[in-house]
N, C-alpha and C positions, 0 to 999 in steps of 0.2 A: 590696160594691164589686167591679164588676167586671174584670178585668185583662185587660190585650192580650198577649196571647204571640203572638210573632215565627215564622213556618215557616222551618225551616231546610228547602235546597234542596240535597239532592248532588248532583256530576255527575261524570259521568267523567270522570280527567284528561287522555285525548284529546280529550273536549270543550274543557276548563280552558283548554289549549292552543291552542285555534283551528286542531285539527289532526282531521280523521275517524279514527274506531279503525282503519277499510279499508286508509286510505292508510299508516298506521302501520306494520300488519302487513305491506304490500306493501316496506313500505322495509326493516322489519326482514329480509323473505324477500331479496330483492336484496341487502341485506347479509353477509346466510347465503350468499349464491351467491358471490361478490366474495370473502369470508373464505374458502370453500374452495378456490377456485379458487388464491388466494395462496399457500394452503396445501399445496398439489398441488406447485404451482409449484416451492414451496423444498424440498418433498420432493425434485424431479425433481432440483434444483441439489445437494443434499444427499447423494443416493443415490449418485456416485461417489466422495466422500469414503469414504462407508461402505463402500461395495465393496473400496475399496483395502485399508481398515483391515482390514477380514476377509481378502482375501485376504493382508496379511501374517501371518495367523496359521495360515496352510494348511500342508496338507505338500503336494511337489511333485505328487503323485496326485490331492491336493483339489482344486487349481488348474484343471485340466481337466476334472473330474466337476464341479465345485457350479455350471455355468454362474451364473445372476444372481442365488443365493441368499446371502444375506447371513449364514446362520446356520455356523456353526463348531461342528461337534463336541466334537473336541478340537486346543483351540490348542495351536499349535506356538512358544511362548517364545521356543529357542533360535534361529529367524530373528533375532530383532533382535540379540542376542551375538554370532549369524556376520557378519554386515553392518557391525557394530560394528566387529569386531577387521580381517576380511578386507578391510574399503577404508577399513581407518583414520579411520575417524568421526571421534574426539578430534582429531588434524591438524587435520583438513579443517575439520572444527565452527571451531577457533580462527582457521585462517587465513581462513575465512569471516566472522567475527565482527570481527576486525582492518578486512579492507576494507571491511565495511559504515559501521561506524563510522567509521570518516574520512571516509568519502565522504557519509555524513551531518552530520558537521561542517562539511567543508569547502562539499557543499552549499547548506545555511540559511545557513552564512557571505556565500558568494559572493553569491548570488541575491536576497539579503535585503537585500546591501548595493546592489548591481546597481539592484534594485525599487525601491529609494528614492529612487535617484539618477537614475532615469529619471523617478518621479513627483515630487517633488519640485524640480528642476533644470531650468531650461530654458537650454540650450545651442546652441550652433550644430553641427548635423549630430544633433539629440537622434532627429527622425524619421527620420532615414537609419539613425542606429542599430537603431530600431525595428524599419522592413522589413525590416534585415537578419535579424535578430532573427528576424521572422516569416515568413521565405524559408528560413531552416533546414527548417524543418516537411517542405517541399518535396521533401528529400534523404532518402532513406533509410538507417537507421544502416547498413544492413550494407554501402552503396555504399563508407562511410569505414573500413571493414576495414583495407583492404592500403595505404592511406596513411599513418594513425596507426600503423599496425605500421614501416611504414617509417621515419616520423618517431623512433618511439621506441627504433628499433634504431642512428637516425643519434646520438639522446642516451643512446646506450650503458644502454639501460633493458631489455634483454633477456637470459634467462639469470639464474636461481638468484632469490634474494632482489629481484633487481631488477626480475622479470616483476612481482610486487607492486605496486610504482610505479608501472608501465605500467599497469595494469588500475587503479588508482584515477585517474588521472588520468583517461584514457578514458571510466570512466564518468560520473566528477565532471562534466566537458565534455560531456558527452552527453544528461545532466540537467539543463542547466541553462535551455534556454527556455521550454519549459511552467512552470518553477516560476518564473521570475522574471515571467512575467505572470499568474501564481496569485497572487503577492505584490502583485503591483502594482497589481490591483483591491481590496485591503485596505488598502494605503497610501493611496490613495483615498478611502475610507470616513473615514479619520482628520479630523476638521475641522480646516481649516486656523488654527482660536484656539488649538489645544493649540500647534501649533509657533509664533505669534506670542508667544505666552504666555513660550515653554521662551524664545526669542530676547531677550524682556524682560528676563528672571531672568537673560541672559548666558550662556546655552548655547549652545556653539558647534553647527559644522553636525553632526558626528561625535557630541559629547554626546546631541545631541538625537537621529539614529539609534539612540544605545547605549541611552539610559535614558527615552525616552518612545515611541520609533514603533516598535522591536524588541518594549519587551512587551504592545505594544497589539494586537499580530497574532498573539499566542501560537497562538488556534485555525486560525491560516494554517501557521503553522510546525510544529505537529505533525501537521497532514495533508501536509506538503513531507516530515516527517521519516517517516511514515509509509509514500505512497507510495517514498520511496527506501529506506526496509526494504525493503519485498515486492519491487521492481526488484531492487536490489542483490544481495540473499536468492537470486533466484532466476535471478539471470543466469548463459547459459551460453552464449553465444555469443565475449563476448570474453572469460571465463576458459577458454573451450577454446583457443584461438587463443594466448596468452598463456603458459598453465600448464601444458596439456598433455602437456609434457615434463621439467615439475617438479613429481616426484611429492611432494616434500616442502611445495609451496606450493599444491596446489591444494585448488582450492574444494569444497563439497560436491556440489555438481552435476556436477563435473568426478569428483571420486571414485567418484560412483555410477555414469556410465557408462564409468569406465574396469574397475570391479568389472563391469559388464555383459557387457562384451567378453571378457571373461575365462569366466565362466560366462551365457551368453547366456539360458540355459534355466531359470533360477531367479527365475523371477518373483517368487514370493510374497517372497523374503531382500530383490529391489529394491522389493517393496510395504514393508517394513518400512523400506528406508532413504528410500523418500518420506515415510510417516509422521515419522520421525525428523526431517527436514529441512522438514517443515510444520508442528510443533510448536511453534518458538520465530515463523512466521508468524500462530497463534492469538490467542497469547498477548499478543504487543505488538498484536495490532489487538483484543481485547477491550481492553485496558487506553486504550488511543485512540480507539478507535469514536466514543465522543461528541465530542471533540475534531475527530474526525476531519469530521465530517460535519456541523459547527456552521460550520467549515472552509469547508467545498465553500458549502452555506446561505448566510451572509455572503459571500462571494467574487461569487457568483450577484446577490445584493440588491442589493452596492455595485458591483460592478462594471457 
């Protein structure tokens, strides 16, 4: 008796595909090209971090012979110890770490409550609020220098411990429109059945801010709380204007170029104290990155 056996047929899986092998390898090369090209790219963005970071382990002779070479013979440690103790690091670290933090709280506080109540609320005068809102932009911060100096010297906020207050408030106020329409396109995204829902159950207007639209924007709030790291972190404009003359309360940015003035010609000791003072900038933006940029992502979709 005889049997029918079946031919089995293989085929390439760029056939399988309904794709040519040709066109494959062409996408794969253009791919190849595209991935290096990126990769060039974050080397180029890369290569000055590096540079700094070698050059704070030079001695002052290295600094001027290694022109663009990133390699270190023999590192020199004691930079970061001199840097450390000569512009008082530990200070500066702490009172830098105080103003950020408030001004982070007080931030996400304001802006969040601000964003809510612009999207949420309709008021009389809600769009005048708005442009006003959105005619800041227009000003440049460093126009509002010598007025808020002057405002905060008329509220006796100048001098010793109180230059402090000045400078968190200043920046608090100075952050606060980008982020409140950073918020404001995610309170948006929220459907408005959650908060008909929260009003059913008997949550008032504040409840339902506190405990359903505040953690519903968590990835809004920690790129608001991000950004105002790195700004705060590394502002040095109005902590020189402020602190300047208080050596006991100034910031890090402030300490290092006042260590600068001093010894003008030691580069590599202020390579080590940038290093120093971009360290704890790493750190919370790996720990936020995702956060960070799910953040920016949704903001962009819903808004």
């Amino acid at each position: 008796m005889a049997t029918a056996t079946g031919t089995t047929h293989r085929y390439p899986a760029s056939a399988a595909r309904g794709v040519p092998l040709a066109t494959r390898l062409s996408r794969l090369g253009w791919d190849g090209v595209r991935y290096a090209l990126l990769l060039l790219y974050a080397l180029l963005c890369l290569y000055p971090f590096l540079w700094m970071l070698s050059t704070s382990l030079r001695s002052t002779a290295g600094v001027f012979s290694a022109g663009l070479s990133l390699w270190v013979d023999d590192p020199q440690w004691q930079n970061y110890a001199e840097i450390w103790t000569e512009a008082n690091v530990p200070r500066a670290a702490v009172n830098t770490v105080l103003i950020t933090t408030v001004c982070m709280g007080a931030i996400i506080l304001t802006t969040s409550m601000a964003a809510y109540a612009l999207t949420r609320s309709r008021f009389p005068g809600r769009q005048v609020i708005m442009v006003c809102l959105l005619a800041t932009f227009l000003v440049p911060g460093e126009m509002l220098i010598i007025p808020t100096f002057y405002v905060n010297r008329s509220l006796h906020l100048i001098g010793d411990w109180r230059s402090l207050g000045a400078v968190i408030l200043v920046m608090t106020a100075g952050a606060q429109v980008f982020n409140i329409y950073l918020l404001m396109s995610h309170f948006q995204g929220v459907p408005s059945e959650i908060y008909d829902s929260a009003a059913i159950d008997g949550a008032g207007y504040f409840e339902t801010y506190r405990r359903i639209a505040f953690p519903l924007i968590r990835p809004a709030l920690a790129t608001v709380a991000l950004l105002t790291f790195m700004g705060i972190w590394n502002a040095f404009l109005v902590p020189l204007v402020y602190l300047s003359q208080q050596p006991a309360y100034q910031t890090l940015t402030i300490a290092l170029i006042q260590y600068s003035k001093r010894f003008q010609t030691l580069y590599h000791v202020m390579a080590a104290g940038a290093v120093i003072a971009l360290v704890p900038v790493i750190v919370v933006f790996i720990f936020l990155q995702r956060y960070f940029i799910r953040g920016l992502t949704e903001g962009a979709m819903k808004g």
